[in-house]
DSSP file (Angstrom, degrees, kcal/mol; ACC not computed):
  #  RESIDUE AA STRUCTURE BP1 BP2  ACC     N-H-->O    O-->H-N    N-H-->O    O-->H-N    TCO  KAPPA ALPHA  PHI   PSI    X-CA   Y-CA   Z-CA
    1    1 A X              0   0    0      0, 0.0     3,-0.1     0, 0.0     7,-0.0   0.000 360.0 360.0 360.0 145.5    0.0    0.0    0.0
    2    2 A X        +     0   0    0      1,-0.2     2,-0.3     2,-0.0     0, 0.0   0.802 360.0  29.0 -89.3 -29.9    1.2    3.4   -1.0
    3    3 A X  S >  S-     0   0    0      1,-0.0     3,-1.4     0, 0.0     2,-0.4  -0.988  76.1-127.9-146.7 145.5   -0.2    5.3    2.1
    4    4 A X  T 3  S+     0   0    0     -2,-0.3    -1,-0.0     1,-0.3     3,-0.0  -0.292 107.3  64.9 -89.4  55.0   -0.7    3.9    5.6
    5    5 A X  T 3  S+     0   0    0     -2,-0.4    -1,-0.3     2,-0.0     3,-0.0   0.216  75.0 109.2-122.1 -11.7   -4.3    5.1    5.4
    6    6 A X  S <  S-     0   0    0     -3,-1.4     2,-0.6     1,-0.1     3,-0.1  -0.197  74.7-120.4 -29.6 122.6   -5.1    2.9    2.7
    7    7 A X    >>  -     0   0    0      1,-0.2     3,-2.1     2,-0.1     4,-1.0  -0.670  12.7-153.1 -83.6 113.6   -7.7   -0.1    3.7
    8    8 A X  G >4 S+     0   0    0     -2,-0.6     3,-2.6     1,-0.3     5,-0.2   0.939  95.4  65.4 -47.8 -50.5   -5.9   -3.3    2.9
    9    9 A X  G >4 S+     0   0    0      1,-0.3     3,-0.6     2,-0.2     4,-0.4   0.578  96.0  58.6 -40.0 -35.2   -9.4   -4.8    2.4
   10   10 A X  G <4 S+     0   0    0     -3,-2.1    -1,-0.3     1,-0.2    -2,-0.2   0.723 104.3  51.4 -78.3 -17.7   -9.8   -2.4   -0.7
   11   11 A X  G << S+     0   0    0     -3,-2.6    -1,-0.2    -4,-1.0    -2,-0.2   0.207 109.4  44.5 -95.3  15.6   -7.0   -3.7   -2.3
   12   12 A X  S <  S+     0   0    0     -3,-0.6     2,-0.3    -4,-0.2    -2,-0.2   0.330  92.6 100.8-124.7 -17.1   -7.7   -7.2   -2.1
   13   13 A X        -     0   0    0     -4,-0.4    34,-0.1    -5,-0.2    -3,-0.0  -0.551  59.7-152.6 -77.8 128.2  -11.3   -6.7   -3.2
   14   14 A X  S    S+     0   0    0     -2,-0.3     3,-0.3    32,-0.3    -1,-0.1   0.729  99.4  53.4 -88.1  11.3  -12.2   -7.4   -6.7
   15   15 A X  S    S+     0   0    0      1,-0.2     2,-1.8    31,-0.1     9,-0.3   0.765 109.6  52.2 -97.5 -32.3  -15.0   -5.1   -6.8
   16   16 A X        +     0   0    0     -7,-0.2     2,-0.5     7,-0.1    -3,-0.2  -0.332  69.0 137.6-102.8  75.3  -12.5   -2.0   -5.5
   17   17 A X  S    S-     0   0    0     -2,-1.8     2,-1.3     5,-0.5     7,-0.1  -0.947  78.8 -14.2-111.9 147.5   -9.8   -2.3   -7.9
   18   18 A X  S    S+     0   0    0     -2,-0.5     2,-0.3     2,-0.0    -1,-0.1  -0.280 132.5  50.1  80.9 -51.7   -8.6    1.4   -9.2
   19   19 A X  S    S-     0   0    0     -2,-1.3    56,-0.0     3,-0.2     0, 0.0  -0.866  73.3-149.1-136.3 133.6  -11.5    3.5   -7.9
   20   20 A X  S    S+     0   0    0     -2,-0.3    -1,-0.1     1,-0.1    56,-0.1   0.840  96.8  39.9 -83.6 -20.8  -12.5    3.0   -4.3
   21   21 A X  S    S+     0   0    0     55,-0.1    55,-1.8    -5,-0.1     2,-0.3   0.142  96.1  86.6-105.7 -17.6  -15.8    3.8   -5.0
   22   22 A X  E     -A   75   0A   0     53,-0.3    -5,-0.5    -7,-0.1     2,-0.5  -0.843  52.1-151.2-122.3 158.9  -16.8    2.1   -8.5
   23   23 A X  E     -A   74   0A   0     51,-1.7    51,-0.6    -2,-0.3     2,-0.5  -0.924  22.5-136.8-118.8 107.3  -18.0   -1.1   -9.2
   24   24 A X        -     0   0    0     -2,-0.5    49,-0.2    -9,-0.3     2,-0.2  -0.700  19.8-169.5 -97.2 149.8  -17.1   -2.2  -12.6
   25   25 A X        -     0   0    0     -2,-0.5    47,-0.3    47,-0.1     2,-0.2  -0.397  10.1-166.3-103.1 145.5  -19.6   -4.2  -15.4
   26   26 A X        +     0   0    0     -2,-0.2    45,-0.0    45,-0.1     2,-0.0  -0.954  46.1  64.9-132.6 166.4  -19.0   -5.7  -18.3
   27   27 A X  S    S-     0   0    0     -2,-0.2     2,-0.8     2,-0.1    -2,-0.1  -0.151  93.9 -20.9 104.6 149.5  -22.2   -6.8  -21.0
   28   28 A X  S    S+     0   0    0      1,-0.1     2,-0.3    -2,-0.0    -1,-0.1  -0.289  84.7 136.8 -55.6  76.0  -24.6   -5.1  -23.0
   29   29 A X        -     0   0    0     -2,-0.8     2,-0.3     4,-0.1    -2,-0.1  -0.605  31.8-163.1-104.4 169.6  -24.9   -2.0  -21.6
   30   30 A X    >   -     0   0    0     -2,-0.3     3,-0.7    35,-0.0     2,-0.4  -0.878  45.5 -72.7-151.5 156.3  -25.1    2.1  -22.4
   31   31 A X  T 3  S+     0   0    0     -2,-0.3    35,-0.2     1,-0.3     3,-0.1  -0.540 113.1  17.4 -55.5 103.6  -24.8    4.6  -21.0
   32   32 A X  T 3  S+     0   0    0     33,-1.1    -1,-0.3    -2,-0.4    55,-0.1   0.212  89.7 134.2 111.6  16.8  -27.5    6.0  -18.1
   33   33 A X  B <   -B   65   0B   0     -3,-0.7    32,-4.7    32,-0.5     2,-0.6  -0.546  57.3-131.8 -95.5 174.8  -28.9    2.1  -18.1
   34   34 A X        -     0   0    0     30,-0.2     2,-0.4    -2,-0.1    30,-0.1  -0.917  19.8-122.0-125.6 120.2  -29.5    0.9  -14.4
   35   35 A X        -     0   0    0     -2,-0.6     5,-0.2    28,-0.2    -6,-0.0  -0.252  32.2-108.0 -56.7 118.7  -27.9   -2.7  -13.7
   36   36 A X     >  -     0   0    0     -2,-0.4     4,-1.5     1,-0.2    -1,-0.1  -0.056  24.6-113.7 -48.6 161.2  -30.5   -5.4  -12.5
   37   37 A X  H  > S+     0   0    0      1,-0.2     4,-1.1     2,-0.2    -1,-0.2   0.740 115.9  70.6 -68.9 -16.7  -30.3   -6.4   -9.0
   38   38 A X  H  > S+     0   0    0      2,-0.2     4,-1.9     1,-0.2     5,-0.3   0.884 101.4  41.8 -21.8 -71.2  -29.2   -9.7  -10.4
   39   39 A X  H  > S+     0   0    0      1,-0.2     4,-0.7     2,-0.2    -2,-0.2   0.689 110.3  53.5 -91.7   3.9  -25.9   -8.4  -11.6
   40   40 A X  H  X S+     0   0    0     -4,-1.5     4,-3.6    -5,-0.2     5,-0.3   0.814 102.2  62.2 -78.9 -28.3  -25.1   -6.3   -8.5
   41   41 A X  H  X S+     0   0    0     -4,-1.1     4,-1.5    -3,-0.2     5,-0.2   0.992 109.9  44.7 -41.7 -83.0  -25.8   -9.8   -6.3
   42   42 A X  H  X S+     0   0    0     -4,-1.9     4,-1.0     2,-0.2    -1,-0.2   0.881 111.7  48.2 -56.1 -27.0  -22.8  -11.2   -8.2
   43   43 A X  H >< S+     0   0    0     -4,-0.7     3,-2.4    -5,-0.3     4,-0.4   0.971 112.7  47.9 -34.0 -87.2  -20.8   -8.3   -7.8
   44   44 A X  H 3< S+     0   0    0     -4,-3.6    -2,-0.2     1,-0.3    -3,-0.2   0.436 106.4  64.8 -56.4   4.5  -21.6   -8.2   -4.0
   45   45 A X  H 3< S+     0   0    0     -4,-1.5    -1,-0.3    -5,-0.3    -2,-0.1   0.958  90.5  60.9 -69.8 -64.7  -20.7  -12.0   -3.8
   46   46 A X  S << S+     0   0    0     -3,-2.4   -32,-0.3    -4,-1.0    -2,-0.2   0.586  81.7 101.2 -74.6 -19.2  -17.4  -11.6   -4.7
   47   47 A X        -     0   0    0     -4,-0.4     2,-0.4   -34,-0.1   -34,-0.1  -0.268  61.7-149.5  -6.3  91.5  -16.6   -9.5   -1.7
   48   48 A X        +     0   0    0     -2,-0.2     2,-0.4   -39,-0.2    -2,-0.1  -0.623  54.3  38.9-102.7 141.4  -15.0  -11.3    0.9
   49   49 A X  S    S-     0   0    0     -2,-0.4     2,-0.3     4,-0.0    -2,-0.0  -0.993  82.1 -77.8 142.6-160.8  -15.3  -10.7    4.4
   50   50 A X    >>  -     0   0    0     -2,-0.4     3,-2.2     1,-0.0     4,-2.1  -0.922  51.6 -69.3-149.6 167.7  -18.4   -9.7    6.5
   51   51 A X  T 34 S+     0   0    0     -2,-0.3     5,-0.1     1,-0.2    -1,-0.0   0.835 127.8  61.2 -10.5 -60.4  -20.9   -6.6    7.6
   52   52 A X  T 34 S+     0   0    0      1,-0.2    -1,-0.2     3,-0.1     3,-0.1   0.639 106.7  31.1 -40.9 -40.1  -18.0   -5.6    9.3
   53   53 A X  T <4 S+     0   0    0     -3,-2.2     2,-0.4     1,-0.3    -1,-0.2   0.611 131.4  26.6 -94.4 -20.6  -15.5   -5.0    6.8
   54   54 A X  S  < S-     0   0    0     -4,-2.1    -1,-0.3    -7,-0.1     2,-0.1  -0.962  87.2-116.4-147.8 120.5  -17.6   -4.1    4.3
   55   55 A X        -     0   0    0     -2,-0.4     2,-0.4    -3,-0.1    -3,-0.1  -0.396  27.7-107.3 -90.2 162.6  -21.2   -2.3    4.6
   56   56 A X        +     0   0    0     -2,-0.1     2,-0.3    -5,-0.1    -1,-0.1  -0.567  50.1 178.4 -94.0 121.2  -24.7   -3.6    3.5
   57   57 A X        -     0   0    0     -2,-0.4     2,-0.1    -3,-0.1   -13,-0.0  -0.945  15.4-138.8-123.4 147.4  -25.0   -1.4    0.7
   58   58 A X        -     0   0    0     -2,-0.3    -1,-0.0     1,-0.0     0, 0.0  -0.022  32.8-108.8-123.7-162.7  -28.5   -1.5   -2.0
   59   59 A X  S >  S+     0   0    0      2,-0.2     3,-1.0     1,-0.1   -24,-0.1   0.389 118.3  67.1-151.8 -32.9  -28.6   -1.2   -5.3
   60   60 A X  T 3  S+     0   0    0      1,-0.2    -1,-0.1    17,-0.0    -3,-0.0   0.887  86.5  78.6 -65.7 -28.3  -30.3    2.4   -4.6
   61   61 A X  T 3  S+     0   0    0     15,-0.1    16,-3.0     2,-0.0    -1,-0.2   0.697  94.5  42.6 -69.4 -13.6  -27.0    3.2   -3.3
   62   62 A X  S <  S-     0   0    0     -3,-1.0     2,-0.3    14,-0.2    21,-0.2  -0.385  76.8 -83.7-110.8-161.5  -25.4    3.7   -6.7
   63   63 A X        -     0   0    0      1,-0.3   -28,-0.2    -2,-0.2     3,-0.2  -0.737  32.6 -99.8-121.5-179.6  -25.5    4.9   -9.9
   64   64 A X        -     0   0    0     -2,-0.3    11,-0.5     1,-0.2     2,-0.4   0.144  68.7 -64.6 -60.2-167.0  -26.6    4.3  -13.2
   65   65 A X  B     -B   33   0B   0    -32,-4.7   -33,-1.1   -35,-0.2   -32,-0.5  -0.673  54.7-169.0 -88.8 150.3  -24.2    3.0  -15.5
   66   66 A X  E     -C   73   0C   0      7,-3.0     7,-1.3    -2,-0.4     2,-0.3  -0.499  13.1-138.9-112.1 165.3  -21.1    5.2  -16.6
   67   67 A X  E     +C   72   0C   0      5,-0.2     2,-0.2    -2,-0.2     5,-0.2  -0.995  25.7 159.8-140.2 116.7  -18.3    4.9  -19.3
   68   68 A X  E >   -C   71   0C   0      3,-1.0     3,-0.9    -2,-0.3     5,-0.0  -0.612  65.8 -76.2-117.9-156.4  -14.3    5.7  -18.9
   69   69 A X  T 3  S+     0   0    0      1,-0.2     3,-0.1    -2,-0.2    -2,-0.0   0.754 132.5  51.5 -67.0 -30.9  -11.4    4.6  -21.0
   70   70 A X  T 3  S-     0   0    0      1,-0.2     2,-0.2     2,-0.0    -1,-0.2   0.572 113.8-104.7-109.0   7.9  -11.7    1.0  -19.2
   71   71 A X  E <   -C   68   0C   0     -3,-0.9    -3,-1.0     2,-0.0    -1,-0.2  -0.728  62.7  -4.6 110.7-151.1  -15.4    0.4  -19.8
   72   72 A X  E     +C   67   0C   0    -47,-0.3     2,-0.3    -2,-0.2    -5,-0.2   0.040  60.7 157.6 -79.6 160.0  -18.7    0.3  -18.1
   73   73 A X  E     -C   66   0C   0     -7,-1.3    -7,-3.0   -49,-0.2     2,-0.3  -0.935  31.6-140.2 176.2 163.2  -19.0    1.0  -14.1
   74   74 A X  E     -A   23   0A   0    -51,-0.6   -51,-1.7    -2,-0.3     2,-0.3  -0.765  24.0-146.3-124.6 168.7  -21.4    2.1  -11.4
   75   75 A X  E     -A   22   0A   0    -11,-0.5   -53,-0.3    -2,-0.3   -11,-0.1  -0.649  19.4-105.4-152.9 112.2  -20.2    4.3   -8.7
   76   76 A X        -     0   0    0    -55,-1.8     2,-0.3    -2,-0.3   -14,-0.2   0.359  40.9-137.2 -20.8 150.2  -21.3    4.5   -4.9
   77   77 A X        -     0   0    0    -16,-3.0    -1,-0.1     4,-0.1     2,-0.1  -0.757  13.0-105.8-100.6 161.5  -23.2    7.4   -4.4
   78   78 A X    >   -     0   0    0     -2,-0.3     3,-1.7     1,-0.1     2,-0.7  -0.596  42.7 -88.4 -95.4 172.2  -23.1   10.0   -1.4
   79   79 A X  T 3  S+     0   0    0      1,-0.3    -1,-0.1    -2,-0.1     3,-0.1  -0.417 117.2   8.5 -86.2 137.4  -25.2   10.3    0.9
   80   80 A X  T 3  S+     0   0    0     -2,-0.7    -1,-0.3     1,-0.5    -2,-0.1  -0.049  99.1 134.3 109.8 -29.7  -28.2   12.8    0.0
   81   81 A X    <   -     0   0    0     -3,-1.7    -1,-0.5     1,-0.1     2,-0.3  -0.218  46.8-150.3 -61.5 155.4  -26.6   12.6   -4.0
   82   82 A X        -     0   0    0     -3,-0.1     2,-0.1    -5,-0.0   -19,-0.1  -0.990  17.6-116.2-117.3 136.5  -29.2   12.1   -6.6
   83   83 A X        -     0   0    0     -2,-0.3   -20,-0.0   -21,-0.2    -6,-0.0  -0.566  21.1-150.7 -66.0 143.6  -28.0   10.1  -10.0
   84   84 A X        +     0   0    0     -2,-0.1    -1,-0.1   -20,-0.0     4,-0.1   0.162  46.3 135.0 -92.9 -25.5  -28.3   12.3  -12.9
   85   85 A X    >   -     0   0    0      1,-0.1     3,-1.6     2,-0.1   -53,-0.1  -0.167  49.9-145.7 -85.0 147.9  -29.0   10.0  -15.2
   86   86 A X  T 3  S+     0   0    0      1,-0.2    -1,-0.1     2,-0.1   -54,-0.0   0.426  94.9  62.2 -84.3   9.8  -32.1   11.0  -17.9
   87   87 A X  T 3         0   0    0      1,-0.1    -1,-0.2   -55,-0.1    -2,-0.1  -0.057 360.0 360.0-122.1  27.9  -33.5    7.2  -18.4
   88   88 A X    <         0   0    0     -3,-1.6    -1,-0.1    -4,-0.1    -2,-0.1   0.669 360.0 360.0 -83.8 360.0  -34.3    7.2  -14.6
């Protein structure tokens, strides 16, 4: 870890790789579409670990999907933010 405030747990996670905060997708998608709860369950699968390490987060808690240079991704929201996206 580059800085001892870093969470080991995020770097071991396959869901927090790069971005602490995004979750990335692969699979038909565009941009502003909203991922079934189906493929956030397999997301939140691969976690490992427990309540503790990692908090019970919903499906409301992100956003739609987004597009960089490395492909599709949703990305925690804060709390009180509203997603943006125009096909809600």
């Amino acid at each position: 870890m580059s800085s001892k405030f870093a969470s080991p747990f995020m770097a071991k996670s396959p869901l927090y790789t790069g971005h602490p905060k995004r979750i990335r997708f692969q699979g038909n998608y565009e941009v502003g579409d909203l991922p079934s709860e189906d493929d956030f369950e397999v997301k939140f699968k691969q976690i490992k670990g427990d309540s503790k390490t990692h908090p019970q987060l919903s499906v409301q808690d992100y956003s739609s999907i987004r597009k960089d240079d490395k492909g599709f991704y949703v990305e925690r929201l804060e709390k009180g933010e509203e997603d943006k996206s125009d096909k809600l």
